[in-house]
Every structure is written in structure tokens, then in C-alpha cells.
DSSP file (Angstrom, degrees, kcal/mol; ACC not computed):
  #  RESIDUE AA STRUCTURE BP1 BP2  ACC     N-H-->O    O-->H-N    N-H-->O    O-->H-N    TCO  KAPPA ALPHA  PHI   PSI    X-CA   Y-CA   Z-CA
    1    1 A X    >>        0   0    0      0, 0.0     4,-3.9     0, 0.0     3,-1.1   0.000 360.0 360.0 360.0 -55.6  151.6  112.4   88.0
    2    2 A X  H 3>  +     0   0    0      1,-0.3     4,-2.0     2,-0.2     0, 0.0   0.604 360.0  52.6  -6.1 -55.0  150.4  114.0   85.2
    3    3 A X  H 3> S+     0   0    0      2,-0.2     4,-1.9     3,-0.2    -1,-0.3   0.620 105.0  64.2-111.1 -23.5  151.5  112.3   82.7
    4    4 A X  H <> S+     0   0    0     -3,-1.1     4,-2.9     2,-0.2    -2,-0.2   0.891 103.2  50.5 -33.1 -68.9  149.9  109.1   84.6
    5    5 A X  H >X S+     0   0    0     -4,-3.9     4,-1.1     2,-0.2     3,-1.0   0.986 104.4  58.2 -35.6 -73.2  146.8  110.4   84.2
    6    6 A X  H 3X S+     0   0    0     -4,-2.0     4,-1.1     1,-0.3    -2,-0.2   0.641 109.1  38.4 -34.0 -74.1  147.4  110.8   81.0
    7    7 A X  H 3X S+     0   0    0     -4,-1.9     4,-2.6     2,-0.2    -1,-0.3   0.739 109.3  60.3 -44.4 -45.6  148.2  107.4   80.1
    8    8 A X  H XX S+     0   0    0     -4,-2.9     4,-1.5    -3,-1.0     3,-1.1   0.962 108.1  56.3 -37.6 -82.1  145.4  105.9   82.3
    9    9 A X  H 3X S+     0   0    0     -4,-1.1     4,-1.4     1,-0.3    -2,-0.2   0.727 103.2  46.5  21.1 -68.4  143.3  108.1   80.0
   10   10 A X  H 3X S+     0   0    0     -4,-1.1     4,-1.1    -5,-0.3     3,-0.3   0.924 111.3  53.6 -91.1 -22.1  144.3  106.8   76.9
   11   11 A X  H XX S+     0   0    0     -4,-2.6     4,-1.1    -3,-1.1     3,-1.0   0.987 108.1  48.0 -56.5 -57.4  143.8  103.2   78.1
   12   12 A X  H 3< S+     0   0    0     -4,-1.5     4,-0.3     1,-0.2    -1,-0.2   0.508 106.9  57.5 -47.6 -13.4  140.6  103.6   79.2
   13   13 A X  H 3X S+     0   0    0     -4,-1.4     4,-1.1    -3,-0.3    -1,-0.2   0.623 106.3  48.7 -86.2 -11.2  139.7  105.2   76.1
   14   14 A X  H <X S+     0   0    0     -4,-1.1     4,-0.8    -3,-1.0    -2,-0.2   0.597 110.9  50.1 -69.1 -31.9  140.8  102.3   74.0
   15   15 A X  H  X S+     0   0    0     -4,-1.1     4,-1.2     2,-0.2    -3,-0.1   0.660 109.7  50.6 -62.2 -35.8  139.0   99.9   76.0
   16   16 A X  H  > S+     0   0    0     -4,-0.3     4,-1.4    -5,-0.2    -2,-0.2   0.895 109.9  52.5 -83.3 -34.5  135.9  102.0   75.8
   17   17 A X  H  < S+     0   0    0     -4,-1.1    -2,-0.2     2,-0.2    -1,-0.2   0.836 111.9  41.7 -66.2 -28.7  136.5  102.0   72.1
   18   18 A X  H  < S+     0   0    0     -4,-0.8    55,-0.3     1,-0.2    -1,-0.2   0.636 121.3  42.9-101.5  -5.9  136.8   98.0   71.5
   19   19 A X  H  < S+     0   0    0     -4,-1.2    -1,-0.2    53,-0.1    54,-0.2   0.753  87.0 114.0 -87.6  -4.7  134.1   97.3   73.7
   20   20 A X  S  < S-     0   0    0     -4,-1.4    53,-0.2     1,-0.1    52,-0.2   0.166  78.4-111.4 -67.9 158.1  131.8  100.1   72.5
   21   21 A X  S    S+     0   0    0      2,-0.1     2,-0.9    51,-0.1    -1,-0.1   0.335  96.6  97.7 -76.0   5.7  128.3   98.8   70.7
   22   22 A X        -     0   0    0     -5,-0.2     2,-0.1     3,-0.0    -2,-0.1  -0.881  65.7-168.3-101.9 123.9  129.6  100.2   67.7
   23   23 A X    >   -     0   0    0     -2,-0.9     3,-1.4    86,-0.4    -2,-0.1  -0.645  40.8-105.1-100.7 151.8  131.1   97.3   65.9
   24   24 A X  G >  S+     0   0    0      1,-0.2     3,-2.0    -2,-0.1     6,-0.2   0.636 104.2  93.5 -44.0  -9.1  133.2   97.2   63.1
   25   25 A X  G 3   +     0   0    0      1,-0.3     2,-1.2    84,-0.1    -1,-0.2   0.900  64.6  69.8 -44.1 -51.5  130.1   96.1   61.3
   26   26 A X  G <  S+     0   0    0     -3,-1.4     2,-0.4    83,-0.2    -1,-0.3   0.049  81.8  91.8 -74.5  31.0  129.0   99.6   60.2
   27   27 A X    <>  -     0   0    0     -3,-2.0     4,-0.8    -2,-1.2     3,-0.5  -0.974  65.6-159.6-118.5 132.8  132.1   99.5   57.7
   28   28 A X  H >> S+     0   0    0     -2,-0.4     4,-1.3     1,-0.2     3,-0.9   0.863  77.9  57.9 -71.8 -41.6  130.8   98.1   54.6
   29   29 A X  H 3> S+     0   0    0      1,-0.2     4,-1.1     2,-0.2    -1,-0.2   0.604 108.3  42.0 -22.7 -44.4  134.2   97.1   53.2
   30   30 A X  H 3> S+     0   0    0     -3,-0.5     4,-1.3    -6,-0.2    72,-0.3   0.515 104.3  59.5-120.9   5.3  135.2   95.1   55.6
   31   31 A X  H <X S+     0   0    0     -3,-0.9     4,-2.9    -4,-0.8     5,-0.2   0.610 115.6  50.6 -69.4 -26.0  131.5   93.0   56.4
   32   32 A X  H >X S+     0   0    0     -4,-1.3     4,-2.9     2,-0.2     3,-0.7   0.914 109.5  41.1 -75.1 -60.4  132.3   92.2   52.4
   33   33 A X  H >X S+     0   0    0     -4,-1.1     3,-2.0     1,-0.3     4,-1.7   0.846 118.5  53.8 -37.8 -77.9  136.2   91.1   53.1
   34   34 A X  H 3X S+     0   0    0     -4,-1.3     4,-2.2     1,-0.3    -1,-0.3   0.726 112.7  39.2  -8.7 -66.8  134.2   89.3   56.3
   35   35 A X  H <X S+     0   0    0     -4,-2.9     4,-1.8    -3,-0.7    -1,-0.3   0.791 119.8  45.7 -94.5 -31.7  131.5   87.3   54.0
   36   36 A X  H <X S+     0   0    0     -4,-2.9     4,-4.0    -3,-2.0    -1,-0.2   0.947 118.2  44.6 -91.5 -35.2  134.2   86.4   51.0
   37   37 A X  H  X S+     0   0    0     -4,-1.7     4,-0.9    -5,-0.4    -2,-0.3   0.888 114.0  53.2 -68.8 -10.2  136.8   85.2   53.7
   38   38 A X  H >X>S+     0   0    0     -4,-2.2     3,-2.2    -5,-0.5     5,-1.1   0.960 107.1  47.3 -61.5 -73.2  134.2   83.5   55.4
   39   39 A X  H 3<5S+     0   0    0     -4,-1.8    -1,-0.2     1,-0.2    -2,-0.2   0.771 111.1  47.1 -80.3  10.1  133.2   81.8   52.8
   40   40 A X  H 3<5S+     0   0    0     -4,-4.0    -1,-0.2     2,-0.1    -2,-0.2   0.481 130.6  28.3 -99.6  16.8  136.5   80.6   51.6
   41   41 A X  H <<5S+     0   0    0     -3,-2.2    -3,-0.2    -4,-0.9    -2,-0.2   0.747 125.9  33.2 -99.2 -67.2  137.1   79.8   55.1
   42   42 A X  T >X5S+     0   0    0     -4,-1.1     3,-2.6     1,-0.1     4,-2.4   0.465  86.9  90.4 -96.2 -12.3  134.3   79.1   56.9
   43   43 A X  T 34< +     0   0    0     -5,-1.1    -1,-0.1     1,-0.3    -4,-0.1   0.662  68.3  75.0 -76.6 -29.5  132.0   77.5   54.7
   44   44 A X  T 34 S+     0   0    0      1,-0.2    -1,-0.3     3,-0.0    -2,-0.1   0.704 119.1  12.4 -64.0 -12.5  132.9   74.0   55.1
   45   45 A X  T <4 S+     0   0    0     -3,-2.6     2,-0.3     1,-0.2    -2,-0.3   0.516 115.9  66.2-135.8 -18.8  131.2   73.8   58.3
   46   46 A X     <  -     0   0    0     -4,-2.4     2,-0.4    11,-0.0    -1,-0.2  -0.790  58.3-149.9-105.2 148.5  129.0   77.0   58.9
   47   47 A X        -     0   0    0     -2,-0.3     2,-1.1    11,-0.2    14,-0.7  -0.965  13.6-146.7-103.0 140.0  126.5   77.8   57.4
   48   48 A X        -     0   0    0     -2,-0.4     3,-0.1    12,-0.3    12,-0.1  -0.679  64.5 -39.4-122.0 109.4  125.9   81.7   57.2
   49   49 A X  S    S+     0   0    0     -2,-1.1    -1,-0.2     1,-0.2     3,-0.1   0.409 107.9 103.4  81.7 -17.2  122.5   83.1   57.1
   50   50 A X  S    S-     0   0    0      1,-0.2     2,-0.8     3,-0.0    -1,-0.2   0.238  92.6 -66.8 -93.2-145.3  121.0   80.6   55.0
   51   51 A X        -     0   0    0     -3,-0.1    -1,-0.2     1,-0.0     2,-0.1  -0.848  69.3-106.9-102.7 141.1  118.6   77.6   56.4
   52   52 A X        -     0   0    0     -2,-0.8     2,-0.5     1,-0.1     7,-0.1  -0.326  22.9-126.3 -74.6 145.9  120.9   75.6   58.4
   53   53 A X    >   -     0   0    0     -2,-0.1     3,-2.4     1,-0.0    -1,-0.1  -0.743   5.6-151.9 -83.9  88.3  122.1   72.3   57.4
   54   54 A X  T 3  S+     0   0    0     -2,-0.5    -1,-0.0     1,-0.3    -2,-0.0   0.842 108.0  56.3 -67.0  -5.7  121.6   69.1   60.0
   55   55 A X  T 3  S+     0   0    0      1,-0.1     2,-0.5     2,-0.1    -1,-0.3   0.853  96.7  75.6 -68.2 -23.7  124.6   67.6   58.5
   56   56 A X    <   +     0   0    0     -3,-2.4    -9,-0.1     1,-0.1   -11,-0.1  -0.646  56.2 177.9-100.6  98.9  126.4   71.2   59.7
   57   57 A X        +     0   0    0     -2,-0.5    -1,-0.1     2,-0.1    -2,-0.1   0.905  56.6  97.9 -57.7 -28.0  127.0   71.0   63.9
   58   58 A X  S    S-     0   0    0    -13,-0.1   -11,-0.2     1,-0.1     3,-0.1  -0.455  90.2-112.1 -62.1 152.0  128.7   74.7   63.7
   59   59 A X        -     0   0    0      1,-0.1     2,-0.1   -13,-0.1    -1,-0.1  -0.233  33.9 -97.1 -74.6 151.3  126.3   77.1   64.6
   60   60 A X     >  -     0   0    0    -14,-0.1     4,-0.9     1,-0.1   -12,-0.3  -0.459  31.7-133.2 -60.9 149.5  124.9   79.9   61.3
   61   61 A X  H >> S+     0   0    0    -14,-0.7     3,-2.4     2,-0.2     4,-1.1   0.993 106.7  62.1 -56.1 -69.8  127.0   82.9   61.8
   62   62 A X  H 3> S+     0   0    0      1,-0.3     4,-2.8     2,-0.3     3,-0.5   0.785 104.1  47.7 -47.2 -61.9  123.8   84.9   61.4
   63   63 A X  H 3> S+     0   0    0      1,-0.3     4,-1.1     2,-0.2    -1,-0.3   0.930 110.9  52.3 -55.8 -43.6  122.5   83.1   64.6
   64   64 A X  H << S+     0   0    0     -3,-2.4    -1,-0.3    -4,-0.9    -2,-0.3   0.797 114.7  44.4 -74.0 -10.4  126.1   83.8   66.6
   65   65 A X  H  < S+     0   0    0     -4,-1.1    -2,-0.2    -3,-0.5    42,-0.2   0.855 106.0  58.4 -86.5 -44.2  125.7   87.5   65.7
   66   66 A X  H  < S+     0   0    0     -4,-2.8     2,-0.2    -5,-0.2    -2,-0.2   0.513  80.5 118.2 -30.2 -48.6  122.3   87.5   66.6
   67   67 A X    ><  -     0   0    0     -4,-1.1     3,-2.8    -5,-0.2    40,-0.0  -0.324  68.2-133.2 -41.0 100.8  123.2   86.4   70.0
   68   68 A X  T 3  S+     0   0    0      1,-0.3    -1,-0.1    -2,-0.2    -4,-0.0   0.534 107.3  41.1 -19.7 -36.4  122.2   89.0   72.8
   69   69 A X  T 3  S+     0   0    0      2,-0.0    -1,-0.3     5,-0.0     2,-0.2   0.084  91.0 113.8-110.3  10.4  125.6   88.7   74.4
   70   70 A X    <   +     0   0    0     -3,-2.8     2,-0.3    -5,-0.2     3,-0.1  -0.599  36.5 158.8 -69.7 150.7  127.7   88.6   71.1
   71   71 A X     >  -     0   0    0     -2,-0.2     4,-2.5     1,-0.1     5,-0.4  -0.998  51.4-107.2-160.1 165.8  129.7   91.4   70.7
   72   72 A X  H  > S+     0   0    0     -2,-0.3     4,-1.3     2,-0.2    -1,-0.1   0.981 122.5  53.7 -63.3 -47.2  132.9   92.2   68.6
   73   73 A X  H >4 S+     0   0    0    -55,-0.3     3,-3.8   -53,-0.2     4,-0.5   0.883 113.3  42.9 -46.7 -84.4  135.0   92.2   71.5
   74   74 A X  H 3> S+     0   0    0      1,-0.4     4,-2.4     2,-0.2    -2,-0.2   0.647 116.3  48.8 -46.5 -49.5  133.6   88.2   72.5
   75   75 A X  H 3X S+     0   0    0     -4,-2.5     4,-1.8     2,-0.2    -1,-0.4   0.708 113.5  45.0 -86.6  -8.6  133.8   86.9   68.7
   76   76 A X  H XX S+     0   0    0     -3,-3.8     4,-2.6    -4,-1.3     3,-0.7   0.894 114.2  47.9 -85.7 -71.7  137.6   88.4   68.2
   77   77 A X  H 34 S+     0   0    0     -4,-0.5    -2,-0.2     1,-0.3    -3,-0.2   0.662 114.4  50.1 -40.4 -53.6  138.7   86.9   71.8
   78   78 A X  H >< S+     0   0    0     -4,-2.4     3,-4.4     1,-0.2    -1,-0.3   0.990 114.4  46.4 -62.8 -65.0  136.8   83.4   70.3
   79   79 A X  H << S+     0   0    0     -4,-1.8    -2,-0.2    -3,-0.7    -1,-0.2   0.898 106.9  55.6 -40.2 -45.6  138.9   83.7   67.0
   80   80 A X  T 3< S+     0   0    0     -4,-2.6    -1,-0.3    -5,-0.3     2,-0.3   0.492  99.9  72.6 -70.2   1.6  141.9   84.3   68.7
   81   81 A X  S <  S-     0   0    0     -3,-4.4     2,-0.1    -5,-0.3     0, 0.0  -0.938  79.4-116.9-130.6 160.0  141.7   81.2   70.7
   82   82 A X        +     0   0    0     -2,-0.3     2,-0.4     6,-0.1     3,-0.1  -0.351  30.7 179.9 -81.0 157.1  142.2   77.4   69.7
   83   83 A X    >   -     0   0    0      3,-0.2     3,-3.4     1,-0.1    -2,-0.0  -0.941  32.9-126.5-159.0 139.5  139.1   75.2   70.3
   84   84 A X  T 3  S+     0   0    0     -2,-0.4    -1,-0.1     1,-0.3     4,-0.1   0.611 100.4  63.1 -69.5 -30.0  139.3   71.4   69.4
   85   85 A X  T 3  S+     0   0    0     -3,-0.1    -1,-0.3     2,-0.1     2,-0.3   0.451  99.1  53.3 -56.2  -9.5  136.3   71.5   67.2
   86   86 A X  S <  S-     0   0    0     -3,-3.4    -3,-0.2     3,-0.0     2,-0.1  -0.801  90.6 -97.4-126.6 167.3  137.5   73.7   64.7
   87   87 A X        -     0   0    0     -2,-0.3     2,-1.7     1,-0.1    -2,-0.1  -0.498  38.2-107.1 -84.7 169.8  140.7   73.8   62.5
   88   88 A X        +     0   0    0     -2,-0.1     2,-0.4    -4,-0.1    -1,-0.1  -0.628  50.8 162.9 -89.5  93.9  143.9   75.9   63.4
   89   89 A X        -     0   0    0     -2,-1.7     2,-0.7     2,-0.0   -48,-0.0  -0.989  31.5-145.5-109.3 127.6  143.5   78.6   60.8
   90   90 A X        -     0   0    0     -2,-0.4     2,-0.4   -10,-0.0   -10,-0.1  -0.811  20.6-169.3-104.9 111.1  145.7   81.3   62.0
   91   91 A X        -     0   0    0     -2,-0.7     2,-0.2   -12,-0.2    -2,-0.0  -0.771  17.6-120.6-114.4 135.4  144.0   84.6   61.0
   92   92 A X    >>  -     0   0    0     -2,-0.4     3,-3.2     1,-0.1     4,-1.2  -0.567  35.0 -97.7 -87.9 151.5  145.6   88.1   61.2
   93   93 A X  H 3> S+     0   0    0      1,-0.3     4,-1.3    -2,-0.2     5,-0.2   0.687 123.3  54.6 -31.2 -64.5  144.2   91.0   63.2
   94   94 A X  H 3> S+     0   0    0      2,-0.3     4,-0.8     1,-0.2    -1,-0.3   0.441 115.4  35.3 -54.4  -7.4  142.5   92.3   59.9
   95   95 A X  H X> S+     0   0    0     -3,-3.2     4,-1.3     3,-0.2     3,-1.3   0.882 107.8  61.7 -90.6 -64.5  140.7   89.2   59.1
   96   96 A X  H 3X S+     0   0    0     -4,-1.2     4,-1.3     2,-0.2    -2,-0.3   0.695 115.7  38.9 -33.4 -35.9  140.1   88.6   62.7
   97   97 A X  H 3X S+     0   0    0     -4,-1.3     4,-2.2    -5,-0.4     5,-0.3   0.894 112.1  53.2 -72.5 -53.3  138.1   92.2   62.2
   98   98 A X  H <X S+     0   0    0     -3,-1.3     4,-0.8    -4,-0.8    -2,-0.2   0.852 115.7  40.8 -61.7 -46.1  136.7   91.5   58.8
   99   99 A X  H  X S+     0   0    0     -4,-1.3     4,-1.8     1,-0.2    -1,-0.2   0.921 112.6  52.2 -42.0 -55.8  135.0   88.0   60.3
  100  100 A X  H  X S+     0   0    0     -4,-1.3     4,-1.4     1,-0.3    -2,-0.2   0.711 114.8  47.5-105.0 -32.7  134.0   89.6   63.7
  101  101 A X  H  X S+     0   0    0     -4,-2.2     4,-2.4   -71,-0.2    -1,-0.3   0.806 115.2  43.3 -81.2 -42.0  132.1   92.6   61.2
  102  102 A X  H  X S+     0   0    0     -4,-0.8     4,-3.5   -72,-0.3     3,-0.4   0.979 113.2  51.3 -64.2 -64.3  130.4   90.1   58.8
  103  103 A X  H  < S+     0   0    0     -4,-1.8    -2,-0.2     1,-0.3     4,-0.2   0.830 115.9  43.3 -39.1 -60.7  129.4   87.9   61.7
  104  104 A X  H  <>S+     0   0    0     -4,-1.4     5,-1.0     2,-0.2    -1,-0.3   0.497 108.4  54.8 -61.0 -23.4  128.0   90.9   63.2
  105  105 A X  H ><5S+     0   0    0     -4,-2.4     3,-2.4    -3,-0.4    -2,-0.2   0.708 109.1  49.9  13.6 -69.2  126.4   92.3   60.2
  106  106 A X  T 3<5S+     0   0    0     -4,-3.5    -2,-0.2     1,-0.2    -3,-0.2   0.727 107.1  52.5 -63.9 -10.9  124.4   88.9   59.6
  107  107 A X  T 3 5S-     0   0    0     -5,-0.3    -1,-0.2    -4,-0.2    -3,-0.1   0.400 125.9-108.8-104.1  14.8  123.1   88.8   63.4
  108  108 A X  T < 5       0   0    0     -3,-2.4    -3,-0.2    -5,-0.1    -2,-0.1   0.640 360.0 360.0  85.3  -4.0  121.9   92.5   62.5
  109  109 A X      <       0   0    0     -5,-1.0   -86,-0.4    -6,-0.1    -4,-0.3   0.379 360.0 360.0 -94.3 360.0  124.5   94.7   64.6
């Protein structure tokens, strides 16, 4: 039983850590890796932080970050799934980090 705990324990403390309100943002390193893969990524349809585009439909990153109910947990879980507007770029957990930091960086979090 013990050792039950235990493990209940360290799951719930892993949970509490990737939902917690501290986002990867506050590492500086990896908002930069964020903003260059972004823009050798994203650029062709978002625009990020600057004045938005009418040509552009994707929403600024600044503006998705921004978002009251964004959070690092919500934008990795978006990355990580396909969606029929965008292309299938298959991004590894550290990019998938580096975006979600950047993203969140520009919306101020």
C-alpha cells in the first residue's frame, strides 16, 4: 500500500507541475528557440505580435497567448494534434515546448 501512495504521489505531482501557471515561458532560452522556430515554421501564416495581416486567417500568436484560457498545457495538446487547416509538421516534445514558451511569452505569461 505504501508504495501506492507513493506512486499516486508522484503522478499527481507531475500533473500539478504541467498544469501549474508557471509556463515554460519564464526560460529565456527556450521563448528564443520558440520565436526562431516559429518563425521558420510558422511564419507563412501567423503572424506573431506584429499588426495582423487580413490576407493572414491564423490567428497572431501574441493574441493566442494572450488568451485568458491559454495555457501551456492547452497549446502543447493543440500542437500535438492534427487540424485540417494547418500543415502536418511533426514537431518533437522540445519544440513542442519551445513554441508553447514563445507563444506564451508574446501573450505576456
Amino acid at each position: 500500500m505504501p508504495l501506492r501512495r507513493a506512486y499516486c504521489l508522484s503522478v499527481a505531482a507531475a500533473i500539478a507541475l504541467i498544469a501549474s501557471p508557471l509556463s515554460a515561458a519564464q526560460n529565456p532560452e527556450r521563448v528564443t528557440t520558440g520565436r526562431l522556430l516559429a518563425q521558420s515554421l510558422c511564419a507563412d501564416c501567423h503572424t506573431m505580435g506584429g499588426a495582423t495581416r487580413s490576407d493572414r486567417g491564423p490567428p497572431d500568436f501574441a493574441a493566442i497567448g494572450a488568451m485568458p484560457s491559454m495555457t501551456a498545457l492547452s497549446i502543447k495538446v493543440f500542437l500535438r494534434s492534427p487540424h485540417a487547416n494547418m500543415p502536418d509538421v511533426q514537431l518533437d516534445d522540445q519544440q513542442i515546448e519551445a513554441l508553447t514558451a514563445y507563444i506564451l511569452d508574446l501573450g505576456g505569461k
